[in-house]
N, C-alpha and C positions, 0 to 999 in steps of 0.2 A: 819323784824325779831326782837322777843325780848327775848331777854337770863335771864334767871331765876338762881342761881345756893346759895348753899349751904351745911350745914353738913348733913345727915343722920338726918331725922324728925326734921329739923326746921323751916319748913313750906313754902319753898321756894313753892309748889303746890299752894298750897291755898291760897296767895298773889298773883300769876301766874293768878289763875281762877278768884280771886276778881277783879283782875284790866283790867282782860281781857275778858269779861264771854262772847261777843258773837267771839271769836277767836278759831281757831285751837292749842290746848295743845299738843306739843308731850312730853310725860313723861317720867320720866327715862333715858334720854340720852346715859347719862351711861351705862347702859346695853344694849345701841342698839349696842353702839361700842364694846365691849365683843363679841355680838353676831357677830359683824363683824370680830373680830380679829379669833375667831374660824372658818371661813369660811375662811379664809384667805386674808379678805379685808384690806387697807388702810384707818386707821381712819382719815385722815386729806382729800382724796376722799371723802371718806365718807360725811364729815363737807363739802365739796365744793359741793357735789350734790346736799346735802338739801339744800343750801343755792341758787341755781340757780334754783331745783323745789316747793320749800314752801318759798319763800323767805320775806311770810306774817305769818309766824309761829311764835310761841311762844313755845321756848323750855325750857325745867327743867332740868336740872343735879344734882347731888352730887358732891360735890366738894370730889375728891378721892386722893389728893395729899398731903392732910396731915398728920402728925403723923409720927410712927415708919413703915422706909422702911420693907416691906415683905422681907421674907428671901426669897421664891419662885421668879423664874426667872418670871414666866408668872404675877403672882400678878405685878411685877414690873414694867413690861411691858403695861399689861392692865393702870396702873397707868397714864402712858406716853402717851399713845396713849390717854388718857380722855382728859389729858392737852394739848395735839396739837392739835386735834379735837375742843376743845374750846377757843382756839386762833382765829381757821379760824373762828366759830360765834360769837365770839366776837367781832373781824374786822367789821366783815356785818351785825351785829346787830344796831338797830337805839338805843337802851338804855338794856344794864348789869344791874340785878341785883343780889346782894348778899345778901340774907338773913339769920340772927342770931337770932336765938328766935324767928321766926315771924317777926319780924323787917326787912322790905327791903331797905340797904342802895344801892343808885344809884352810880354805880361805872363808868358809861357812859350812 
């Protein structure tokens, strides 16, 4: 598994596809776990299934934990749940990247 992650359009995708083009993308991370906390699933489950059924994947997130805390309990929440969820792929990931600008620094 390889972890992609950054701010909102700065290209964390398209470093992901460049360096990985005949690989499986899953995109958006982030909102897979939203969709999971709406259903009432466990985002850290969640990061432990994919990582035991895709565990040649290449995933993309937003980094969501930056900036000014939401005043909304579930924004907050959502927040939390991105950042445990990418603890567990980050652990089982073979190399983290964080991307700035386009720029993917290797953080593992």
């Amino acid at each position: 598994m390889k972890l992609y992650i950054g701010g909102v359009c700065q290209g964390q995708m398209e470093l992901a596809q460049s360096e990985n083009p005949d690989s499986e993308i899953l995109s958006d991370f982030h909102e897979t776990v939203r969709s999971a906390l709406q259903r009432g699933e466990d985002a850290r489950a969640l990061a432990q299934r994919l990582v035991r059924e895709k565990p040649d994947a290449v995933v993309v997130a937003n980094e969501v934990g930056c900036g000014v805390v939401p005043i909304e309990a579930g924004e907050r929440a959502f927040r939390e749940a991105v950042g445990r969820a990418l603890c567990v792929l980050a652990q089982a990931s073979c190399s983290v990247t964080r991307v700035v600008c386009g720029i993917g620094v290797r953080i593992k």
